[in-house]
C-alpha positions as CSV (number, residue, x, y, z in Angstrom):
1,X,-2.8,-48.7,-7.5
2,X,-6.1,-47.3,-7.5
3,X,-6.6,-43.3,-7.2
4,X,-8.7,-43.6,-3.9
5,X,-5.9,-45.6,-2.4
6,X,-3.0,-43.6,-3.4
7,X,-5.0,-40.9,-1.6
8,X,-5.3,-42.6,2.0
9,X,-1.4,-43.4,1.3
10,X,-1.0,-39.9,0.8
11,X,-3.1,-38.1,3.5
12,X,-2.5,-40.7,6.3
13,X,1.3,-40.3,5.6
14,X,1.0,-36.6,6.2
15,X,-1.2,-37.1,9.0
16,X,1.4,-39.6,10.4
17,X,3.8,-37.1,10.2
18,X,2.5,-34.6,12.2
19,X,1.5,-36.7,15.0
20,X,5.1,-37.9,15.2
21,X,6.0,-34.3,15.6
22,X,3.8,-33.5,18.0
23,X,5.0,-36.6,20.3
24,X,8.5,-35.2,19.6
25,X,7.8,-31.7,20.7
26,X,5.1,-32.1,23.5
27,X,5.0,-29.7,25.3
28,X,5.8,-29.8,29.4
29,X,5.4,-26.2,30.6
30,X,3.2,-23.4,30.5
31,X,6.2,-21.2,28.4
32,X,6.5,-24.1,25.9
33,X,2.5,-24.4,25.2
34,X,2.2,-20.9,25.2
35,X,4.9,-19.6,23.0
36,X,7.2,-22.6,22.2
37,X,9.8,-21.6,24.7
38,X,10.1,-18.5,23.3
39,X,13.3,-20.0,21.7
40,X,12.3,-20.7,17.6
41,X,14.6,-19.5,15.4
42,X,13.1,-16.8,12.4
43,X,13.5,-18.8,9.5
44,X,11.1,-21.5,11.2
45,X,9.0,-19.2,12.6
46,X,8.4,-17.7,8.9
47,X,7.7,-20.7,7.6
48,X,4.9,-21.4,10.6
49,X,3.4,-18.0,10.5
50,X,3.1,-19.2,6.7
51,X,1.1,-22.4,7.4
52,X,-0.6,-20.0,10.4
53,X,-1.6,-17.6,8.1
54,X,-2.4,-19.9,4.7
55,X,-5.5,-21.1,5.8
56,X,-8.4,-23.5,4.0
57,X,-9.1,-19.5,2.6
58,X,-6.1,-19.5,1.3
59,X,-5.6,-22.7,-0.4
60,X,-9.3,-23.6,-1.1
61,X,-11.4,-20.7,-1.3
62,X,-9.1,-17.8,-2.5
63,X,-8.6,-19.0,-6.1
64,X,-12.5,-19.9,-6.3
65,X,-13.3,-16.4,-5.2
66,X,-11.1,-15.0,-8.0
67,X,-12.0,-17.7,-10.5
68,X,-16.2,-17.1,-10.1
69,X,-15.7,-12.8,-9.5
70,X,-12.4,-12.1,-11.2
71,X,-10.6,-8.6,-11.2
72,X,-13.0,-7.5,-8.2
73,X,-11.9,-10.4,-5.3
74,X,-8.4,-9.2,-5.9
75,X,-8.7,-7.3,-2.8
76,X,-7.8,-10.6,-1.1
77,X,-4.6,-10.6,-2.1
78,X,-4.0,-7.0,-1.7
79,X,-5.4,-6.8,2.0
80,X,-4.0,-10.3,3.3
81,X,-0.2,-9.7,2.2
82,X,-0.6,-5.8,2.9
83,X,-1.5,-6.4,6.5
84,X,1.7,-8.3,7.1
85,X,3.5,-5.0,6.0
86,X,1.7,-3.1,8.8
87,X,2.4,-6.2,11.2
88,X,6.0,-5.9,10.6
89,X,7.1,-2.2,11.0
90,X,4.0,-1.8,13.6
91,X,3.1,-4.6,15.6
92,X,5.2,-7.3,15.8
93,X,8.7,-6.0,17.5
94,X,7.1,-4.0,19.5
95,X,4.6,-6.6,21.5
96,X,7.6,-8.9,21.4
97,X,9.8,-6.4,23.2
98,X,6.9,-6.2,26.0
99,X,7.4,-9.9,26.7
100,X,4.5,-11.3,27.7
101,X,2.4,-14.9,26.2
102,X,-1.1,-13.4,25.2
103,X,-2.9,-10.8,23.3
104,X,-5.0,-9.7,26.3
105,X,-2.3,-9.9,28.7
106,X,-0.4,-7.3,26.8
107,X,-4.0,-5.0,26.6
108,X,-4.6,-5.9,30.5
109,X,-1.1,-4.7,31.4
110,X,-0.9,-1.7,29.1
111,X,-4.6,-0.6,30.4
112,X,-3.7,-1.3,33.8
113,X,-7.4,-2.7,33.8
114,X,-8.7,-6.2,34.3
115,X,-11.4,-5.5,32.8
116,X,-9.6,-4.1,29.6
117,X,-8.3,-7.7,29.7
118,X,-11.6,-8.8,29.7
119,X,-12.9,-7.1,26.9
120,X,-9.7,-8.3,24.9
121,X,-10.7,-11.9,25.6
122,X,-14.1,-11.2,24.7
123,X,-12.8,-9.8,21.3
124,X,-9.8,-12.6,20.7
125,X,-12.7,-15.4,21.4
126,X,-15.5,-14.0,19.0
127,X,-12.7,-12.9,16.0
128,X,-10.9,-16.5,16.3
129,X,-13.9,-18.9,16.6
130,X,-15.7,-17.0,13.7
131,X,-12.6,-17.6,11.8
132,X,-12.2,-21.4,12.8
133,X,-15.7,-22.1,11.6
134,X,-13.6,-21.0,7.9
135,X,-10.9,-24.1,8.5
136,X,-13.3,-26.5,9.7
137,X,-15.7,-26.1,6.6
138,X,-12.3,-26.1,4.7
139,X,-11.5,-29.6,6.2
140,X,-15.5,-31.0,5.8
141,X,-15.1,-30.0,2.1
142,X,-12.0,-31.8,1.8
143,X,-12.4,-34.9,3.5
144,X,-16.0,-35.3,1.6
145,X,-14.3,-35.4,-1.3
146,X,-11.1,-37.0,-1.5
147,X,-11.8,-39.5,1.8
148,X,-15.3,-40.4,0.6
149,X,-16.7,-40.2,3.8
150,X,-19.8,-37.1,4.2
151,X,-18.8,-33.6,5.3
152,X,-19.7,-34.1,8.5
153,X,-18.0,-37.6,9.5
154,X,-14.6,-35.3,7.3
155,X,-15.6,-33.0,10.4
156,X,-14.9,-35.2,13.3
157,X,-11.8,-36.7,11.8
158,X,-10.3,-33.3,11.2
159,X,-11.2,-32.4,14.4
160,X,-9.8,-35.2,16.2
161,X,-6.3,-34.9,14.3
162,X,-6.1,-31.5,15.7
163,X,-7.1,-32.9,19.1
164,X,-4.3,-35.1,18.9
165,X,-1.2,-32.7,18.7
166,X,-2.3,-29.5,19.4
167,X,-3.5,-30.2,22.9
168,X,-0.3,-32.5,23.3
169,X,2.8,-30.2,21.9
170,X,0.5,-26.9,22.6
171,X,2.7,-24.2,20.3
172,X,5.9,-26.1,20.4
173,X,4.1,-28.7,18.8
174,X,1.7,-26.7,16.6
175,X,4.8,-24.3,15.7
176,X,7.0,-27.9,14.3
177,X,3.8,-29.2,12.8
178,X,3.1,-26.1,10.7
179,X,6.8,-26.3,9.1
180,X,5.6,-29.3,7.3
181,X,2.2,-28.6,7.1
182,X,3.7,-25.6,4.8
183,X,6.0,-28.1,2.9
184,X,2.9,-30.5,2.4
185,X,0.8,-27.5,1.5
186,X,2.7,-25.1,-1.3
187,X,4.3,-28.4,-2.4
188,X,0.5,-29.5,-3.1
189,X,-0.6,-25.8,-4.4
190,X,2.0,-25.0,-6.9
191,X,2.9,-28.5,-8.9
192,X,-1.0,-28.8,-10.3
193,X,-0.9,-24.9,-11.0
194,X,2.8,-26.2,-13.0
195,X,1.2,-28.4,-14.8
196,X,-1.6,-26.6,-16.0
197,X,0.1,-23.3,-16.9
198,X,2.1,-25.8,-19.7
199,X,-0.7,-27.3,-20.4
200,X,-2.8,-23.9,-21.2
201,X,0.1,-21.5,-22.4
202,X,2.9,-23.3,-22.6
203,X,4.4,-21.5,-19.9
204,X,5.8,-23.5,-16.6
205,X,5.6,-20.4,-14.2
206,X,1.5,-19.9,-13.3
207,X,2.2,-15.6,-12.7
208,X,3.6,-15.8,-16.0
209,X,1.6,-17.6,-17.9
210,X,-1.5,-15.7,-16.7
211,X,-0.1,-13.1,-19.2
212,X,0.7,-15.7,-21.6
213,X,-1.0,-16.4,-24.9
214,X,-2.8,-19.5,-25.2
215,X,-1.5,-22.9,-26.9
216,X,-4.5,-23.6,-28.9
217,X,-6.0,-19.8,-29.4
218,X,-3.0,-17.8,-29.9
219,X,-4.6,-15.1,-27.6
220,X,-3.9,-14.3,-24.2
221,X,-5.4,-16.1,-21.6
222,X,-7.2,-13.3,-20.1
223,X,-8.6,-12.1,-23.0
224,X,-9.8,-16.0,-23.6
225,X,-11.4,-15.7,-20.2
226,X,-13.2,-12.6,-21.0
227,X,-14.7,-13.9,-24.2
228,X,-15.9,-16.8,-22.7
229,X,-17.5,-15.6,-19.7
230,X,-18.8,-12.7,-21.5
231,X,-20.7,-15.1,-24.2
232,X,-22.5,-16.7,-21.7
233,X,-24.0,-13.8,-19.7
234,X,-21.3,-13.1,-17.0
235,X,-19.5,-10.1,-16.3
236,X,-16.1,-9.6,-18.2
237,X,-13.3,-11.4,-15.6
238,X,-11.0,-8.6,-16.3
239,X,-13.6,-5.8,-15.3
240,X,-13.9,-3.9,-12.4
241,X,-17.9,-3.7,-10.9
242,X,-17.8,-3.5,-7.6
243,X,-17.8,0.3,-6.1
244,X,-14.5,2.0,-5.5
245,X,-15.7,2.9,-2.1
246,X,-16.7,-0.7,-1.1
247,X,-13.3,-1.9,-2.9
248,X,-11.1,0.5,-1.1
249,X,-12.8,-0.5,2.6
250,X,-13.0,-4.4,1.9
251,X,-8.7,-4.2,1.0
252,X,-8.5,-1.4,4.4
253,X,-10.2,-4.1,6.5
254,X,-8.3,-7.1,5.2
255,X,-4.9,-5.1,6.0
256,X,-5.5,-3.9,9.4
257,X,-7.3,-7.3,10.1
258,X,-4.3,-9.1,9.6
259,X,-2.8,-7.0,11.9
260,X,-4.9,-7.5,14.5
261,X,-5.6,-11.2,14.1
262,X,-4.5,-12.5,17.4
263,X,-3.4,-16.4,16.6
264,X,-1.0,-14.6,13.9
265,X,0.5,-12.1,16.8
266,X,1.4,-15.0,19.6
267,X,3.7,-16.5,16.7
268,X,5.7,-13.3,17.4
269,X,6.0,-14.4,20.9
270,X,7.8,-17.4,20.1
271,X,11.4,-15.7,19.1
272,X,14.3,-15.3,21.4
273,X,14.8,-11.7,20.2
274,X,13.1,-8.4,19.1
275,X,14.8,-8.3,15.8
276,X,13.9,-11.7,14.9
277,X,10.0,-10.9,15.3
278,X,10.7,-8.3,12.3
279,X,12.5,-11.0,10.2
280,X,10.0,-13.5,11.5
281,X,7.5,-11.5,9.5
282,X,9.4,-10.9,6.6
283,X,10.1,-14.2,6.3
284,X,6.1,-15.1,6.5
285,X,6.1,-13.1,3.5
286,X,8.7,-14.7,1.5
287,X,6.9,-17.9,2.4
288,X,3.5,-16.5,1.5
289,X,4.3,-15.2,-1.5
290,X,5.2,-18.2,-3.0
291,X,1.3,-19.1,-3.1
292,X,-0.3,-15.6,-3.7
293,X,1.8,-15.0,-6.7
294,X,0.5,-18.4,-8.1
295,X,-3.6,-17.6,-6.8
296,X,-4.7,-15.2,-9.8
297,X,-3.5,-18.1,-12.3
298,X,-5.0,-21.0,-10.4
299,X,-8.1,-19.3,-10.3
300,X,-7.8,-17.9,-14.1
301,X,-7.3,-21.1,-15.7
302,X,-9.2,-23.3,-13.2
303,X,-12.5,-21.1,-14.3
304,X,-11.1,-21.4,-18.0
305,X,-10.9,-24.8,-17.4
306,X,-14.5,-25.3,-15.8
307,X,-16.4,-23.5,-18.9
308,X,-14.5,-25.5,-21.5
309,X,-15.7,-28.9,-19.6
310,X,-18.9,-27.7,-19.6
311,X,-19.0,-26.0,-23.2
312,X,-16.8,-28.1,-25.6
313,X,-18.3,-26.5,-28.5
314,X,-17.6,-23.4,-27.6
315,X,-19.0,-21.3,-24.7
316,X,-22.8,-20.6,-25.7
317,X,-22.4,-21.9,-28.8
318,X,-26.3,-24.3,-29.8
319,X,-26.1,-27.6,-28.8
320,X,-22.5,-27.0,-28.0
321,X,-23.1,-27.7,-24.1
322,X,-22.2,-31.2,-22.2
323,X,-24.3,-33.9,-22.2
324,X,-25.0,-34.3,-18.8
325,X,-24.4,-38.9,-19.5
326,X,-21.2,-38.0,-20.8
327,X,-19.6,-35.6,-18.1
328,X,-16.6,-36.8,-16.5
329,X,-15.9,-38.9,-14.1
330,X,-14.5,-35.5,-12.0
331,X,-18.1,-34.3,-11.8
332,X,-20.0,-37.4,-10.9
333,X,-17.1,-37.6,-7.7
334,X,-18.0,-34.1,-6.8
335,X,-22.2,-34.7,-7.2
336,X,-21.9,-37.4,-4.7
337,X,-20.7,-34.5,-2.3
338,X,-23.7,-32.1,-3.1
339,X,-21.0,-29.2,-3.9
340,X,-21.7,-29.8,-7.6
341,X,-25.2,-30.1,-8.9
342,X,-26.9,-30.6,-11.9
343,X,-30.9,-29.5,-12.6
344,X,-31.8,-30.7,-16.3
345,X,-34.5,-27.2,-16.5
346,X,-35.2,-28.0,-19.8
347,X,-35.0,-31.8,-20.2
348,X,-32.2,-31.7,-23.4
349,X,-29.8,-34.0,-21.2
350,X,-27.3,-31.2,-21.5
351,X,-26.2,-28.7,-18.9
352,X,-26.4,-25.6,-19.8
353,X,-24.4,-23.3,-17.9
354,X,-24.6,-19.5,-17.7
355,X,-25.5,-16.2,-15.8
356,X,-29.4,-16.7,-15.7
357,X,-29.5,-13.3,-14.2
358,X,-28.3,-11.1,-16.6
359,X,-31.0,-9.5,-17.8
360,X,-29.3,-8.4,-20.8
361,X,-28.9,-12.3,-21.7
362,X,-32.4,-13.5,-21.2
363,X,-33.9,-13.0,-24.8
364,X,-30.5,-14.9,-25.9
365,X,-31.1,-17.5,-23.8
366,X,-34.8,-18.3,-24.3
367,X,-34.0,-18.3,-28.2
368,X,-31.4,-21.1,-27.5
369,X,-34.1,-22.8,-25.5
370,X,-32.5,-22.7,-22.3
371,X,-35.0,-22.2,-18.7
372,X,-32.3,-21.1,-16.3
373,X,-28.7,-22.2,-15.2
374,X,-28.7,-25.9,-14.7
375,X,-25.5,-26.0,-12.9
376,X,-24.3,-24.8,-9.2
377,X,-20.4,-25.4,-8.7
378,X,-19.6,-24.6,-4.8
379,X,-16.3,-21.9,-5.3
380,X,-14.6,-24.1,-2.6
381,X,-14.1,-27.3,-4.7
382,X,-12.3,-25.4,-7.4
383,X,-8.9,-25.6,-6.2
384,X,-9.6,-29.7,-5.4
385,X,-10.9,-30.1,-8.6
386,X,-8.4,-28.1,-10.7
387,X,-6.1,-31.4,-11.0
388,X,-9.0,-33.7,-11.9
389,X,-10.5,-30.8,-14.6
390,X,-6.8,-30.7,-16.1
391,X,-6.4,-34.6,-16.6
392,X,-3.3,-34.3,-13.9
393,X,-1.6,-37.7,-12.8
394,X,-3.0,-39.5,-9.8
395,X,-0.4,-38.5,-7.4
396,X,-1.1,-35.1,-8.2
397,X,-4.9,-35.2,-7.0
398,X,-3.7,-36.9,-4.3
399,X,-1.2,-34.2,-3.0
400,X,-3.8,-31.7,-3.6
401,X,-6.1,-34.1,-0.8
402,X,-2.9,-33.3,1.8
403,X,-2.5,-29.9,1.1
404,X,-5.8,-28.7,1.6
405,X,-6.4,-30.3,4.7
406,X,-2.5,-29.3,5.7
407,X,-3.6,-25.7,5.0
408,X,-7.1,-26.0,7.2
409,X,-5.5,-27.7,9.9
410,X,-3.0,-25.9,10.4
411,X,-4.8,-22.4,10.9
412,X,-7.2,-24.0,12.9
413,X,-4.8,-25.3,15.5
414,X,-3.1,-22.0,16.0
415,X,-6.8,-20.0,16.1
416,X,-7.7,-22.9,19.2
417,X,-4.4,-22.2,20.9
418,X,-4.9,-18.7,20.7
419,X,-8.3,-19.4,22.3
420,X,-7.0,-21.9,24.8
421,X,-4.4,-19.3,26.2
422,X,-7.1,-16.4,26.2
423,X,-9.1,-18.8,28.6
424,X,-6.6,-20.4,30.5
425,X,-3.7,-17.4,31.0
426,X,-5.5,-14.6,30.9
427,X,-9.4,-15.6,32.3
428,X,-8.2,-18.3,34.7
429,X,-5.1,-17.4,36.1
430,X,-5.4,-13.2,35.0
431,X,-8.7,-12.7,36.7
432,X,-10.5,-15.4,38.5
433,X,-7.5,-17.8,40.0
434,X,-4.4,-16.6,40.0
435,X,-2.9,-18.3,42.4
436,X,-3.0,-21.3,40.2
437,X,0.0,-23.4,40.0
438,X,1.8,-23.5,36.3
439,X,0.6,-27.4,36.2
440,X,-3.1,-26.4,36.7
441,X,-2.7,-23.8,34.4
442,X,-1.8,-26.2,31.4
443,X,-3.9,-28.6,32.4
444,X,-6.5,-25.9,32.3
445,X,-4.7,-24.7,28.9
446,X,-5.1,-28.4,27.3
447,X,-9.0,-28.3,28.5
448,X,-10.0,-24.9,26.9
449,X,-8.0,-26.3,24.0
450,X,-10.7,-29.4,24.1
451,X,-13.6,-27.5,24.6
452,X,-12.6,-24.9,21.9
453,X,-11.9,-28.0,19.3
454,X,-15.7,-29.1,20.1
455,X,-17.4,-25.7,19.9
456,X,-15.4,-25.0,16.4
457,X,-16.9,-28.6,15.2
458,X,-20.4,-28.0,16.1
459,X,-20.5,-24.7,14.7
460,X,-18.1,-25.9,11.5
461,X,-21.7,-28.4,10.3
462,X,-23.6,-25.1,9.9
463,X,-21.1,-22.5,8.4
464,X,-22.5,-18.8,7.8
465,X,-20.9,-18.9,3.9
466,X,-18.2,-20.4,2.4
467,X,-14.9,-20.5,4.0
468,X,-13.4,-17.1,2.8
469,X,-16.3,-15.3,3.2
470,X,-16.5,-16.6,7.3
471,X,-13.0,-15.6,7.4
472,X,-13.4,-12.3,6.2
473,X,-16.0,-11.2,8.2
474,X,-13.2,-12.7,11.3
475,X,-10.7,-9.9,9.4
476,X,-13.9,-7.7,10.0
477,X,-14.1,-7.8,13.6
478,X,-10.0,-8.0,14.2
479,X,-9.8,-4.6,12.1
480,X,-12.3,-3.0,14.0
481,X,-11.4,-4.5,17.7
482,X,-8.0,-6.0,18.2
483,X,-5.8,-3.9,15.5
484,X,-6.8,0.0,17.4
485,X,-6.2,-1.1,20.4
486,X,-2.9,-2.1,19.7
487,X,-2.2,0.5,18.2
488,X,-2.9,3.0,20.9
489,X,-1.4,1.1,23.3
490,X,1.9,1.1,21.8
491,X,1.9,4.7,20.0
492,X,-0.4,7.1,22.2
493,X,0.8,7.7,26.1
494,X,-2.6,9.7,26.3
495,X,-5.3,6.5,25.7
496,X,-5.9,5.4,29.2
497,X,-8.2,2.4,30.3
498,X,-11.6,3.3,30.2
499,X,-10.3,4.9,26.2
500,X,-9.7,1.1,25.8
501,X,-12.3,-0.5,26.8
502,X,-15.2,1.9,25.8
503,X,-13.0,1.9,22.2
504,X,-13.1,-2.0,21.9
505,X,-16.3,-2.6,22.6
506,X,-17.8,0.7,20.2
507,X,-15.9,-1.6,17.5
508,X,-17.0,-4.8,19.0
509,X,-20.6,-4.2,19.0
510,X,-20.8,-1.9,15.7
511,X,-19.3,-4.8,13.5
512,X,-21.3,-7.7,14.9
513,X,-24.6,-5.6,14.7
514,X,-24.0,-4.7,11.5
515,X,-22.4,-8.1,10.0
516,X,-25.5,-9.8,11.7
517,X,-28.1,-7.9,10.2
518,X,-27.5,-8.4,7.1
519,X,-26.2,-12.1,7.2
520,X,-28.5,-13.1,9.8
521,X,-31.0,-11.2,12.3
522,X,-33.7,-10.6,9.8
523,X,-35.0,-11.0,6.6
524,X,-36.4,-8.6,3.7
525,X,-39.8,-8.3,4.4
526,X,-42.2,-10.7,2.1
527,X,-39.5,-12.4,1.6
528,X,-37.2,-15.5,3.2
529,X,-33.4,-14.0,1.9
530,X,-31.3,-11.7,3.7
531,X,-30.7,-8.1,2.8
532,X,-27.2,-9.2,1.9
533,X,-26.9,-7.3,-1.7
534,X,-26.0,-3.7,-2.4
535,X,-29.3,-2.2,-2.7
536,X,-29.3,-2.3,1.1
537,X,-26.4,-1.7,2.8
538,X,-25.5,1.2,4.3
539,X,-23.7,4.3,1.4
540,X,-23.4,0.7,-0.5
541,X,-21.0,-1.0,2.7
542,X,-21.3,-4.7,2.9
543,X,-21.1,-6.6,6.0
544,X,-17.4,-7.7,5.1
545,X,-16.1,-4.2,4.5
546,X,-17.9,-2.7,7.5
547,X,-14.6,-3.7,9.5
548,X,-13.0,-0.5,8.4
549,X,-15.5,1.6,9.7
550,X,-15.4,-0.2,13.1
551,X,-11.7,0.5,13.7
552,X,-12.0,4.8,12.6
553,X,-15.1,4.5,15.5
554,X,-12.4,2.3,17.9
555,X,-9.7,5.2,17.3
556,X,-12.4,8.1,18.2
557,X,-14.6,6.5,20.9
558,X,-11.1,5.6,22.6
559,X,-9.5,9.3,22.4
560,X,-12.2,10.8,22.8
561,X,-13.5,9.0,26.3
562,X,-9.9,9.2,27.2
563,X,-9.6,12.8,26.7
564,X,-12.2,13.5,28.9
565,X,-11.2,11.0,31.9
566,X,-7.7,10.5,33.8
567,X,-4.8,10.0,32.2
568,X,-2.9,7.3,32.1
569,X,-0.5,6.9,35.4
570,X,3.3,8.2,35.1
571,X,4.6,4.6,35.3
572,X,2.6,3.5,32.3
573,X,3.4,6.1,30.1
574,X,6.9,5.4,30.8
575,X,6.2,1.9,29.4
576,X,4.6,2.9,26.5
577,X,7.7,4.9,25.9
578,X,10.1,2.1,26.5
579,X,8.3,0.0,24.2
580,X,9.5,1.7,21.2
581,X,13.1,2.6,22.1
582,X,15.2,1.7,19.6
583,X,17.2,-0.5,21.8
584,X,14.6,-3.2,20.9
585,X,17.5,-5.5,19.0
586,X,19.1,-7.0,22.0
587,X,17.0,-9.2,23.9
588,X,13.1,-8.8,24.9
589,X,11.8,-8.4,28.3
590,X,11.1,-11.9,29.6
591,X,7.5,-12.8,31.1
C-alpha cells in the first residue's frame, strides 16, 4: 500500500470515528449542548479538557517554536501548564459551584448588570475567534500536506467536519469526540518522538534522551545542537537572549491567559459536582503532561534533525551543503505546499542554509561564497515532518496526519461552542429575547455555531502569524479581559458593576490597541514592515507579552472606579461569600 493511501485510511478512519460519536451523543436540549448534561464524569472530562486545551499550537507549532528559538520559547510550556495550576485552586470549583452554562452569564449575574454581560460577550467573542484563526491555519497546514489538496480546499474540509458534529452533539458530542481526539492525538505525538529519541541517543523516553548523549557523537544532544547551530550563524539553542523583563511577562500572560480562556472554563461546567471540577483539572494536567514533557525533545532533535539534512558534511562545513537535485523526497512534498522553499542565491545547486543576519557571520559567509540563506522552513511543518526527516515507517507519517488535525479540531470545536453559547444563551435569550423557548434557543445555539464555523474559515485563509503566535496573542487578550474579572468577582465583595465593566473594557481596548499596532495598523515609516521587533516596543514589551500589563490595568481601573461608585448590593455580596464556602464538595447549585 502506497503512503498517500495509507494516509486517507488513516485520517478518514479517525474522521469516521468522530462523526459516529457525535450521532451517538447528539445532543436534544439546551443543558446537553451547553454543558453535556452537566453529568461527565472527571476522568473523561480530563481527558477532554486535554484535547480542549492541546490545540494545532500545541501539537504543531509548539515544538517548531522551540526547535527554530530554543531555550527562549520555553515560556510556552511554563505559562500553558502553569495557568492550569491557577485554574484549579482559583477558578474552576468555584464558577462550578455558582451553576450556571456560560462565561458571561456568570459575569452578568455577579455584576448584576446586562451590560457587564455584554461586555463579557464582547470579550469571550474577540479572545476565542482570534484564537480559532490558530486551529484553522493548524488544519490548512495539515490537510495541504498530508491530503494533497491546497491549504485552502484543507480549510473547507476541516471546517465542514467540525460542522458536522459539533453543531449536531453540541458539548455532549464535542466533550465524547475530544476523548478520542486525545487518544488519536498523543498516540500520534509520542510514537515518532519514540522512535527518534532511539534513533538519536539511544534512549526510548524523548525527556530523557534530550539529556542523553548522542549515538554517533558521544556528546550530549544539546551540546550537538549548540555546535551546530552556532557554526552556521545562529544563536546558541541553549542560550538565553530574550530580556528577562519580556520573558517574565510573556510566561505571566500565558498563565493567567489560560485561566481566563473561556472555551477551557465551560468544560468545568460539565461535572455533576464541585469537587470533580478540581479533579477535572488535575486530571487535564496528567493528560497534558504526557505531551509537554515530550515537546522540548521533539523540537531538539527535529531541528537536529533538519540541519543534518541540509548539511551532511557537517554544518557549514565548504561544499558540505545539499544539493538541492538530491534532497529528499520529504522536501520536494513540502515545496509543493509553499511552507518549504528553496532560492538557489548563488547558483551552486546547493542550499545553503544559515542565519544571513548575523552580522558577526557575514565575512564567513561571503568567504565560503554564499549570497544569503537559500532556505525558508515554515516552524509549523516541523512536527509533520519530523517522521518523514527521521526515515519513520509509513504508518507512522500517517498517524502523525490524524493527530494534527485531531489536535486542531478539537480546540476549534470547543472555541465555536463557546462562541455559539455567548451568542445564543447569553445575547439572545440574556438580553434581547428572553422569553425564547429552550427549542429556539438551540436552534439559535446550532446557527451561531454555523455562522461562527464560517467567520473562523474566512478569517483562517489570511492568518496574522503562524498558529502559536495567533494563539498567544488570544492568551493576550484572555489575561488582560476575562482572567481579572473573574477574579474579582469571586474574591472581592467590594468590585461592583460599573468596576467590571469600566475594568474589562480598560483591558479590552489596551491589548488590542497595542497588539494591533505593532502587528497591524501601521507601518515604520519608509518602509512596508511592521514595527514588530524590539527596537520599538514599549520598555522592550512585545505585542504578545502586553497581556500582562492589560490585566494589572483590569485590576486598578476596576477597584479603583468601584471605590468611588456604589457598592455592590447586600444580596450580592452574600453570593460572593457563598461562592467560596467550603461546603463546595457536595453538589453545585443547578442552573
Amino acid at each position: 500500500m502506497d503512503q498517500q493511501t495509507l494516509i486517507y485510511l488513516v485520517v478518514g478512519a479517525s474522521f469516521a470515528l468522530y462523526l459516529g460519536i457525535a450521532v451517538w451523543a447528539r445532543a436534544g436540549t439546551t443543558g446537553e449542548f451547553y454543558t453535556a448534561g452537566g453529568g461527565v464524569p472527571p476522568v473523561t472530562n480530563g481527558m477532554a479538557t486535554a484535547a480542549d486545551w492541546m490545540s494545532a499550537a500545541s501539537f504543531i507549532s509548539m515544538a517548531g517554536l522551540i526547535a527554530f528559538v530554543g531555550y527562549d520559547n520555553s515560556t510556552y510550556l511554563m505559562g500553558w501548564t502553569g495557568g492550569y495550576v491557577l485554574l484549579a485552586m482559583l477558578l474552576a470549583p468555584y464558577l462550578r459551584k455558582f451553576g450556571k452554562f456560560t462565561v458571561p452569564d456568570f459575569i452578568g449575574d455577579r455584576f448584576y448588570s446586562q451590560t457587564a454581560r455584554l461586555v463579557g460577550v464582547v470579550c469571550l467573542v474577540v479572545i476565542s475567534v482570534t484564537y480559532v484563526i490558530g486551529q484553522m491555519t493548524g488544519v490548512g497546514v495539515t490537510f495541504a500536506r498530508f491530503l494533497q489538496v491546497s491549504t485552502t480546499t484543507g480549510l473547507f474540509i476541516g471546517s465542514a467536519v467540525v460542522f458536522a458534529y459539533a453543531v449536531l452533539g453540541g458539548m455532549k458530542g464535542i466533550t465524547y469526540t475530544q476523548v478520542a481526539q486525545y487518544c488519536v492525538l498523543i498516540t500520534a505525538y509520542t510514537i515518532p518522538a519514540i522512535f527518534i529519541s532511539l534513533q538519536l541517543t539511544g534512549n526510548p523516553l524523548p525527556p530523557l534522551g534530550l539529556f542523553s548523549d548522542t549515538v554517533q557523537e558521544g556528546v550530549p544532544i544539546l551540546q550537538r545542537l549548540d555546535q551546530v547551530v552556532t557554526d552556521l550563524g545562529f544563536g546558541a539553542y541553549t542560550a538565553h537572549r530574550d530580556s528577562t523583563l519580556n520573558m517574565v511577562l510573556f510566561t505571566m500572560s500565558l498563565m493567567i491567559g489560560t485561566a481566563g480562556l473561556p472555551h477551557v472554563i465551560i468544560r468545568f461546567f460539565t461535572v455533576p459536582k464541585v469537587s470533580d471540577a478540581r479533579w477535572s483539572a488535575g486530571w487535564a494536567l496528567v493528560f497534558i503532561a504526557l505531551l509537554y514533557l515530550t515537546a522540548p525533545a521533539v523540537g531538539a532533535m527535529a531541528r537536529l534533525n533538519l540541519i543534518n539534512t541540509v548539511w551532511p558534511g557537517g554544518a557549514g562545513a565548504p561544499n558540505g551543503a545539499l544539493v538541492y537535485e538530491q534532497r529528499p523526497d520529504w522536501m520536494r512534498t513540502w515545496e509543493t505546499t509553499g511552507l518549504l522553499r528553496f532560492e538557489d542565491r548563488n547558483n551552486d545547486g546547493r542550499i545553503q542554509y544559515y542565519n544571513d543576519r548575523n552580522p558577526a557571520f557575514a565575512d564567513q559567509a561571503r568567504q565560503q561564497g554564499w549570497q544569503g540563506n537559500e532556505l525558508t522552513v515554515n516552524a509549523d511543518i516541523l512536527v509533520l515532518a519530523n517522521p518523514e526527516i527521521a526515515n519513520l515507517p509509513g504508518w507512522v507519517i500517517a498517524l502523525v496526519a490524524a493527530g494534527g488535525l485531531a489536535a486542531a479540531l478539537s480546540t476549534a470545536a470547543g472555541l465555536l461552542l463557546a462562541i455559539s453559547s455567548a451568542i445564543s444563551h447569553d445575547l439572545i435569550k440574556g438580553a434581547l429575547k428572553p422569553d425564547i423557548s429552550e427549542r429556539g434557543e438551540l436552534l439559535a445555539a446550532r446557527i451561531s455555531m454555523a455562522a461562527a464555523i464560517a467567520l473562523a474559515t474566512w478569517l483562517g485563509l489570511n492568518p496574522p502569524g503562524f498558529a502559536a503566535q495567533t494563539v498567544a496573542l488570544a492568551f493576550g487578550l484572555a489575561a488582560a479581559t476575562i482572567f481579572p474579572v473573574l477574579m474579582m468577582g469571586i474574591f472581592s465583595k467590594r468590585i461592583n458593576n460599573s468596576g467590571a465593566v469600566a475594568g474589562m473594557l480598560a483591558g479590552l481596548l489596551f491589548t488590542t490597541i497595542y497588539i494591533f499596532v505593532y502587528k497591524g495598523w501601521f507601518f515604520i515609516p519608509g518602509t512596508n514592515q511592521f514595527p514588530d521587533t524590539a527596537a520599538y516596543w514599549v520598555f522592550g514589551i512585545s505585542p504578545t507579552s502586553v497581556g500582562t500589563i492589560g490585566a494589572l490595568l483590569n485590576f486598578g481601573v476596576a477597584y479603583a472606579v468601584s471605590r468611588v461608585t456604589q457598592a455592590p448590593p447586600a444580596e450580592i455580596q452574600r453570593m460572593v461569600e457563598s461562592i467560596r464556602i467550603p461546603r463546595g464538595a457536595g453538589a453545585a447549585v443547578e442552573h
